[in-house]
Each structure stands twice: as structure tokens, then as C-alpha cells.
N, C-alpha and C positions, 0 to 999 in steps of 0.2 A: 504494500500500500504506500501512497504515498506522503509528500508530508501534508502540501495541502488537504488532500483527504483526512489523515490524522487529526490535524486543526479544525476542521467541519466539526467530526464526529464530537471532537473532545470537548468543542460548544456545548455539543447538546448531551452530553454524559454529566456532564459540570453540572447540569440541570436537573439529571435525578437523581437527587440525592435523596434518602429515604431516611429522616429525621429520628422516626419511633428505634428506641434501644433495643438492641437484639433480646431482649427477653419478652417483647412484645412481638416481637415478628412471628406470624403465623405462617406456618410451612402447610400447603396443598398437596395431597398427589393427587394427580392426573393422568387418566388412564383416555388416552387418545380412540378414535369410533376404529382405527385402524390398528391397534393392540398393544402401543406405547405405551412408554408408562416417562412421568416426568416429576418432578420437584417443584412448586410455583412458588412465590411470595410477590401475591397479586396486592398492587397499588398503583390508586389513580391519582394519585395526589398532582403526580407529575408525566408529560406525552411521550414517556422514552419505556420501552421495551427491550430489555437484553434476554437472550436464546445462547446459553452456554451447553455443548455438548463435547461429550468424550468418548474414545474407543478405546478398548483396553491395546497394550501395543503400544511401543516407540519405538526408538531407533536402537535400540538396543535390536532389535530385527533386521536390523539392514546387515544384507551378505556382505562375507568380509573382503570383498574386492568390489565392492559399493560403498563403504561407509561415506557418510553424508548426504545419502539419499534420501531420507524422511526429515532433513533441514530443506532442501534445496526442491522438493515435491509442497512442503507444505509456507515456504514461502513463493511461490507458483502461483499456487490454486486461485488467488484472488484477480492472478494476470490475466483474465479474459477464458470466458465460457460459452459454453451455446454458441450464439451468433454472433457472440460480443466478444471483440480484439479485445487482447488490454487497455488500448485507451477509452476505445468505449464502453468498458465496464468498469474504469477507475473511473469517466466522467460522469457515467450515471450513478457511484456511489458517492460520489462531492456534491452530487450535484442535489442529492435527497435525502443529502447527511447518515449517510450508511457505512456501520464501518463490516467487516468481513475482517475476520482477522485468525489465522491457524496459527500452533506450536504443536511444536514434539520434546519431550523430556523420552528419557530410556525408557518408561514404561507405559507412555501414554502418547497419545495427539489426542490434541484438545482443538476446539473452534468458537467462534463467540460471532453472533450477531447480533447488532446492537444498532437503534433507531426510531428517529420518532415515532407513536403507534398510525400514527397519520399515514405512514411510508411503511410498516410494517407486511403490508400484502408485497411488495415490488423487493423486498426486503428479503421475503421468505421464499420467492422466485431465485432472485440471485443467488441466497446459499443454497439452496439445491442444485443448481449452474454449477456451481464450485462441487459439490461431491459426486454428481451424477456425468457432466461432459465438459470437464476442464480441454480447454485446447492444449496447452503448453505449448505454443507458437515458437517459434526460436527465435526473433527480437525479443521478446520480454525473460524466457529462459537463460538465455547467453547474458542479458544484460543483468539479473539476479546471480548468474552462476562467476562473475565478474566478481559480483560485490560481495560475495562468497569467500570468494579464493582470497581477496584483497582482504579481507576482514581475516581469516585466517591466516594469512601471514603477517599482519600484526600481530594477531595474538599470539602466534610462536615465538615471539620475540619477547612477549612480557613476560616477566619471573614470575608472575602468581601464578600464570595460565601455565606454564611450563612445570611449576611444581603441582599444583594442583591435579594436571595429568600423569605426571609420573606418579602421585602415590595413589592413583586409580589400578594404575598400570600391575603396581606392586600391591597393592591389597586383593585385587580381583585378579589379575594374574590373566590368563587367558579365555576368562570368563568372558561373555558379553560386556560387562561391565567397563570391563580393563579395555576396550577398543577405543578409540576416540570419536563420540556421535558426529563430531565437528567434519569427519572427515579427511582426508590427506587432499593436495593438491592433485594426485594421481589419481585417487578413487573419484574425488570429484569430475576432475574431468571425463572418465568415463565414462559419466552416467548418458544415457540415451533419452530422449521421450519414449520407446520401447520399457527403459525401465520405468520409468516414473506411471507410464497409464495401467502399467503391471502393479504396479505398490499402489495405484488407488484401488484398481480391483481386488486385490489380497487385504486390504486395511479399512475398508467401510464396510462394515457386516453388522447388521441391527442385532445380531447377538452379542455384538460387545457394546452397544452402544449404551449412554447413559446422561440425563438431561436434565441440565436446571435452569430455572426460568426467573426473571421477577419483572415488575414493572406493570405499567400501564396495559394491562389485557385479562380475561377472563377464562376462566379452564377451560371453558368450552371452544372458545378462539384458539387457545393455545393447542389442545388437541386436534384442530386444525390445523394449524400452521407446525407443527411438527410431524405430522400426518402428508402434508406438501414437502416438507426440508425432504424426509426419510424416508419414507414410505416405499419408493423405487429401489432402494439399495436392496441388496440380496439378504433374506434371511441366515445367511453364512453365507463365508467364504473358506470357510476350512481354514482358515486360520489358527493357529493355536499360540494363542499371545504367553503363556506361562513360561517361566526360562527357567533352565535346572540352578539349584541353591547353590550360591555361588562359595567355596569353601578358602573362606577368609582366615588369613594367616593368624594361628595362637601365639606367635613369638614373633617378637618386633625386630626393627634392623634399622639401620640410618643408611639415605642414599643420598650423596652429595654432588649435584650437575655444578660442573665448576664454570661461573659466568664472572667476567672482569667487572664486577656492576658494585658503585659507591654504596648499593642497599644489600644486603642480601633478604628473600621471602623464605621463609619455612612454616611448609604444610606438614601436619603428623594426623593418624587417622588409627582405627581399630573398628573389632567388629561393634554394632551397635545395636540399638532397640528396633524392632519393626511398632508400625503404627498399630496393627490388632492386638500386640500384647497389650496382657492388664496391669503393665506396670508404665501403660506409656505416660499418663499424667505426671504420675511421679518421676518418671525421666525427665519429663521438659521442664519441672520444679527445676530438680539438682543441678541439669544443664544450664537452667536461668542464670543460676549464682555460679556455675564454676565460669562461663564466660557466653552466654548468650544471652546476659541482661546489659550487654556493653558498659555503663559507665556505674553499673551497678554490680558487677562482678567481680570476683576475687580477680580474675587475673589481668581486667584492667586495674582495679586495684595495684595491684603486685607489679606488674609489668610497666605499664606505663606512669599511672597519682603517683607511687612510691618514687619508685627510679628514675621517671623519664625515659624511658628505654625505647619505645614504638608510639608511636600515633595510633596505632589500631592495634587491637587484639581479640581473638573471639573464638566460641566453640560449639556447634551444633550441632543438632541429630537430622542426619538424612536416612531416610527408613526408605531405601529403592526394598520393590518386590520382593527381588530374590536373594536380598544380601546386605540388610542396613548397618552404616557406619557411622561411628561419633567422630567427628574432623572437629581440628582447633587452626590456628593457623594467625601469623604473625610476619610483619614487616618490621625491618629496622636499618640501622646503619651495620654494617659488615661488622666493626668492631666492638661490637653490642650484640650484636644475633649471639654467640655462645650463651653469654648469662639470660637472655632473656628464653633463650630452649630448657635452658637448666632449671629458671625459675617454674615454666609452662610443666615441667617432669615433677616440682615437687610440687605443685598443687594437684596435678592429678595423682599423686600418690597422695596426701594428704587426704584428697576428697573419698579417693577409696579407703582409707586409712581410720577416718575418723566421721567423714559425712560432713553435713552442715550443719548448723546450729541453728535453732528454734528461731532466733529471730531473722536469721538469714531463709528459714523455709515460711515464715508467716509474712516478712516481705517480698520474697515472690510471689507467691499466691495473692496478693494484694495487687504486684501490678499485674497479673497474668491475668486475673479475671478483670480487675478494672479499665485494661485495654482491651477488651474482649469488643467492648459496642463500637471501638474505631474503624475494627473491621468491617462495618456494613454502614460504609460513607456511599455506595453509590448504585445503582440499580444493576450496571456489569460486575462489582463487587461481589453482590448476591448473589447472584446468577452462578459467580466462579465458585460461592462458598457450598451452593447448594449440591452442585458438583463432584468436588469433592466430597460431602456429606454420602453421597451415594458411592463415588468410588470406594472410602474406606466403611460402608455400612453401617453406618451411623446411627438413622433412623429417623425418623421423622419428628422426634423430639428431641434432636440433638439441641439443635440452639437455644433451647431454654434450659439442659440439663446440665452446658457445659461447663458451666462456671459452679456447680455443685459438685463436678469429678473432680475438679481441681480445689476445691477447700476439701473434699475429703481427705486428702491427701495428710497421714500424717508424718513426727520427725520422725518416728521410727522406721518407717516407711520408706523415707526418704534415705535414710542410712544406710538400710539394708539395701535398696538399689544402687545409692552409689556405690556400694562393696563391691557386690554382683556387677555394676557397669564398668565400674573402670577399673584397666588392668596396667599398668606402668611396664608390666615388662611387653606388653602383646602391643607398643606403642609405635607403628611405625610412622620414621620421621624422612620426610624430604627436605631439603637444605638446596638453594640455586643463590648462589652466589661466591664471592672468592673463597680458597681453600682455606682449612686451617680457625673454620667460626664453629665446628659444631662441638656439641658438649658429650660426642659418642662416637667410636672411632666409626668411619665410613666404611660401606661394605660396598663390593661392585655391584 
């Protein structure tokens, strides 16, 4: 898309904002005349409509002498459909403040349409365009497969992208995981329009599909108009999106890409929590405080208030399908990267060691749930939350229950997980910068 289009849309998204606190938000399901089923959070407050859906499936499926093909297919699909070249399907999406917008993460593609309800019929035409008879013209392919290649060999060149993918590489190993979705300049250029009208027919099957909605429309509208989006795609495609469980390394190791750079970045990672455990609450507590409350956590704390050491520091749980990880990850100057690794190894020993304390688990839970209603600033917000809500099966009273799974959470609780979550020695650390900063000898 483009940016003026962007700009249009972003007018009229700005506009629906959806005021009432997520505890008031009433979730619908809706079971479409043609056998859908969808997630609503119907309001007319405001003329804007968002239609977020998802397939089970990312790029973690792309064969391995294609990778980057479910980037480079799903920034496409909005480049001209049906009858409509790209420009004339980007002029009619500026032109009726439409946006159409795809992604792919490793385990999913997601799509969002989103517009005023006014535009809503011409709306739900164009995204069916997009998943039912994308052209992929070669002026609008070649000139996205350009801005591709160009965008990834920047990021080869930055240290966080470059550590960040080696300790993928190293944790998942030759798993799907461990590939790079980005793609190489080689597999990209390979790819064909033979491949990409193949990856839309193997990747749109209404058995993986999953849909949430909010905005200015009605269930019964809506079961229409997802009735029009979907309706056509094939009840399968024999697809089988599930990836074998990816066998995450129990003993750590340090790998050091040696870059002449005044900064050096260090990513470190282990295995982590998935989102269906029932200890996931209490994960994203203990994570708050060891470093994904930024300026609230120990190891800004420690790392940077105390020392000065980094500008940024931080650690979070990524819970992919087949294989989730707890990553931390720190910037600094080269002469400073050793203690500030040494400091990040004795907080995670400490947190597995001893846990956190009562008022470090009742002030999380204070901002966790009191940020809770920020998330439902805008009517595509909803739409994405609802979404999700279905991808991890939630349930239809998730939104009003979530902030009760998180104060149940107690310190014991909380101890016993960090025990169980983190392990200092299964800690593996990537280093990209000059030789001689890490706080553990380097292995090849």
C-alpha cells in the first residue's frame, strides 16, 4: 500500500476510537447464513468498520529454497486484483479510504480490512479480489520484490538484526524456526508468480480461517460480508499448518560474530513458556519485573539507572507454536557490553534463584491490568484483539476475565515459575561486535 493511501485510511481509523473500557466491551459471535463463525464488538458510535482475519500458517512454510515467499506474496496481494492493475486498485482504495493491509509472522498470515461503513460493500469486494484472483503483474511485483531485497540488505548490516538471527539460528537449529522468514537475496529472487499463485492456493482454506470484527455494523451484515470476503475459498487445501516441536537446546553456549562496530548488541534466549500453559499469567508477571516493564524492571534498573551502561535493555516471552522462547537483549558501547552481559546472567540467576518480591509482583499486576483498557484505543485494534482471542482460544469472555487471571496470580506463584522458567546455564548468548567484550568464553 501506499503512503498516501496509508494517510487516507489513518484519517479515518483516528476516528474510531471506541471510548467504553475493555470491561464493558461486549464480544458477539457470529455465525454467518454460509457457516462462518466470527468474533464482533458491534458499535455505532463511530462510521468505521475493521474485518481482521487469520489462517493458521506463516512463513515458517515456505520451502527452503523459497524463503521469503509469504513476505513478498503477502505484500503483493493488495497490488491489483480482478480487473484492477495496481494503480487502479490502490486509486480506488485512496480514493474510498480503504485500507487492505496483509502480514505473515512464522505461524500465521493475518489480513485487516478496515473503512468507513458507508464504503464497507466496495470494501468487502476488494478483499475478496485480494484472496480469491490477485494478479501479481510484474510492474508492481518486481517493484515490491526491489524494496525487499533493498530493505534486507540493510538489515544485514545492522547488529541487532544480525544477532537476533543468529541466536534463532542457534536455538532452533534446523528447525523451521532457525531459517530466516526475511528470506536471502537468492531465494528471493527466485521466487516466480508460478510460486506465489501456488502459496495463495495452498494458504487460504476456510479450515484454518479465523475472524474478528468491530465497528460500525451489525451481525447480520457482518455474516454477510464475511460470507462475500470467504465464502469462495476452498473448504481445505490440504494444508497442514502444525510444525514438528522444535527441540530447543538445555545447555547454553556464547557465539561471538566479530563486527568492527563502536557499539556492540547482545541477544541471549532459552527455551520459554507457550501461551496455553497455565502458568502463562504468571510468566508475563515475573517477565514484567525481570525486564519487560522497561523502566520498571530490574534490569533497567541494574543495567542502565544504576551504571549507565545501555540506553535500552529488555526481556520477553515469545511463545511461537512449536517452540517458545524467553529472549532478553541489550545494546551498549563495546567497552561496556562484558559487564553489562555479566550483570543480565546474575539477574536471571537471581530471578530463578530467589523470584521476586511481593511488592515487585503486586506492582506488576497493577500496571498489567491497568494498561489493559489502552489496548482497545481503536476499532482495527479490536478487531486484531479479537483475533487473537480466537487464535489462542480464549473464549468469548476473555476480555472481561483478563484482568482477574492476572491479580490471581500469587508470590508464590510467581516464584515457583521463575524457578521452573529460568535456567542461567541453558542461557544462550549472541555477542556482534569487536572481540574480547563477552563475559563467557566464545564457542564457534
Amino acid at each position: 500500500m501506499n503512503m498516501m493511501s496509508w494517510t487516507r485510511v489513518a484519517a479515518v481509523v483516528t476516528c474510531g476510537i471506541i471510548a467504553a473500557p475493555a470491561y464493558a466491551i461486549t464480544v458477539q459471535q457470529v455465525h454467518s447464513p454460509g457457516g462462518l463463525e466470527a468474533y464482533l464488538v458491534e458499535d455505532h458510535t463511530t462510521p468505521v468498520v475493521s474485518i481482521s482475519f487469520g489462517f493458521a500458517g506463516g512463513s515458517a512454510l515456505d520451502p527452503a529454497d523459497k524463503l521469503g515467499l509469504s513476505d513478498l506474496v503477502s505484500s503483493t496481494l493488495d497490488e491489483g486484483a480482478g480487473d484492477l492493475d495496481s494503480f487502479a486498485f490502490q486509486s480506488e482504495l485512496e480514493d474510498l479510504a480503504i485500507s487492505i493491509r496483509y502480514s505473515v509472522d512464522p505461524d500465521m498470515t493475518r489480513g485487516q480490512l478496515t473503512t468507513t461503513s458507508a464504503n464497507i460493500a466496495r470494501g468487502v469486494e476488494l478483499a475478496r479480489l485480494t484472496l480469491t484472483e490477485p494478479r501479481f503483474d510484474e510492474e508492481p511485483v518486481e517493484r515490491i520484490r526491489r524494496q525487499i531485497l533493498a530493505s534486507l540488505a540493510n538489515r544485514m548490516e545492522q547488529p541487532g538484526y544480525i544477532a537476533s538471527r543468529k541466536l534463532f539460528e542457534v536455538l532452533y537449529g534446523d528447525h523451521p524456526y532457525g531459517r530466516s522468514s526475511d528470506g536471502t537475496p537468492e531465494s528471493i529472487a527466485s521466487i516466480d508468480r508460478a510460486d506465489m499463485l501456488q502459496w495463495v492456493k495452498s494458504r487460504f482454506g476456510r479450515d484454518r480461517l479465523i475472524i474478528g470484527a468491530a465497528g460500525d455494523i451489525t451481525p447480520e451484515a457482518l455474516g454477510q460480508a464475511i460470507d462475500k470476503i470467504f465464502g469462495e475459498l476452498p473448504k481445505t487445501t490440504g494444508l497442514n499448518p502444525q510444525l514438528p516441536e522444535a527441540n530447543i537446546p538445555a545447555k547454553g553456549r556464547t557465539v561471538h560474530v566479530n563486527k568492527n562496530l563502536p557499539q556492540t548488541v547482545v541477544y541471549m534466549g532459552q527455551k520459554g513458556i507457550k501461551r496455553e500453559d497455565p502458568d502463562w499469567y504468571t510468566a508475563t508477571v515475573v517477565d514484567y519485573i525481570l525486564g519487560g516493564g522497561s523502566f520498571a524492571s530490574r534490569l533497567m534498573e541494574e543495567v542502565r539507572e544504576k551504571r549507565g551502561l545501555a540506553y535500552s535493555v529488555s526481556s520477553g516471552l515469545a511463545p511461537y507454536d512449536a517452540g517458545a522462547i524467553i529472549t532478553a537483549a541489550v545494546g551498549t558501547r563495546a567497552e561496556q557490553a562484558g559487564e553489562s552481559l555479566r550483570i543480565i546472567r546474575d539477574e536471571w540467576k537471581k530471578m530463578a534463584d530467589s523470584g521476586p518480591t511481593a511488592e515487585e509482583v503486586a506492582d506488576a499486576k497493577q500496571y498489567l491490568t491497568g494498561a489493559w483498557p489502552l489496548r482497545f484505543t481503536s476499532t482495527s485494534s479490536i478487531a486484531d484483539i479479537l483475533l487473537a482471542v480466537q487464535r489462542d482460544n480464549l473464549g468469548l469472555d476473555y476480555l472481561d476475565k483478563r484482568n482477574s487471571l492476572v491479580e490471581a496470580v500469587t508470590l508464590e506463584e510467581a516464584r515457583r515459575v521463575a524457578r521452573e522458567m529460568y535456567d542461567p546455564e541453558a542461557l544462550t548468548v549472541v555477542i556482534v561486535g569487536p572481540e574480547n567484550v563477552d563475559a563467557a568464553p566464545a564457542t564457534p
